[in-house]
C-alpha positions in Angstrom: 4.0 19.8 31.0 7.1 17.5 30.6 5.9 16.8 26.9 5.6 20.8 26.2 9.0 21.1 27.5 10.5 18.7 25.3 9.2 20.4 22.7 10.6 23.7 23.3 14.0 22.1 22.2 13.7 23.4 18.6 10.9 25.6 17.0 10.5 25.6 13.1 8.2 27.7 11.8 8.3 26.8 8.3 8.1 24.0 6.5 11.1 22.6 4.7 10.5 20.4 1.8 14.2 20.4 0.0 16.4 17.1 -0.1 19.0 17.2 1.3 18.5 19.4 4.2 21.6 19.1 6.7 23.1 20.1 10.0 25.7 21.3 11.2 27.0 19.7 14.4 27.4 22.5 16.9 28.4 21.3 20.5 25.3 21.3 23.4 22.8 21.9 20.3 20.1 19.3 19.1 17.8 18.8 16.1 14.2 17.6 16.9 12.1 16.3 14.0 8.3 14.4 13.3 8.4 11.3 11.4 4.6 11.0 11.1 2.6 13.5 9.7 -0.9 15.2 11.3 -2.9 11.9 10.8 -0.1 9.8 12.5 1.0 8.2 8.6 5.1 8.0 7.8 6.3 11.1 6.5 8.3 9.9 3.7 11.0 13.3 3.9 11.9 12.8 7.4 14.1 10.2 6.0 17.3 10.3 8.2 20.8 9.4 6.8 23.5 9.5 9.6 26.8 10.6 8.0 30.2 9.7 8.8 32.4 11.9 10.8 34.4 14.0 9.4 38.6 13.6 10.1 40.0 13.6 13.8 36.4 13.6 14.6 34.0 12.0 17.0 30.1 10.8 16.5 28.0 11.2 19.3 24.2 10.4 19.2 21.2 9.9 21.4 17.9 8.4 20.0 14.8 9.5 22.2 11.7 7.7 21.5 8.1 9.5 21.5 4.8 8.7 21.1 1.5 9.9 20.4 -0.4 7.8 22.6 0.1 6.3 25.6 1.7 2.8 25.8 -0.1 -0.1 27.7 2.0 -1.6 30.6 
């Protein structure tokens, strides 16, 4: 399914509770991430803190949206 395939983006099989966890910006690569947590409630360490870019350098960024439910047109 579409939502199956959007998943496969990135697979993390551990869980990562450090602060402070970044990434390195790697052309044609993305990071995929949960805010909400099994029972659909904030998950407090998925807080996200865009950086600056570095010198003689360019941000890019694309937000996609998901949801657990469907929405009601």
């Amino acid at each position: 399914s579409l939502h199956e395939r959007f998943c496969d983006i990135l697979t993390c099989d551990e869980n990562v509770t450090e602060h402070g966890l970044r990434f390195r910006p790697i052309a044609g690569n993305t990071v995929f991430w949960y805010n909400m947590d099994e029972y659909g409630q904030v998950d407090y360490w998925t807080v996200h803190a865009g950086r600056p870019p570095g010198e003689n350098g360019t941000k890019i960024g694309l937000n996609v949206w998901t949801r657990l439910e469907k929405f009601p047109v």
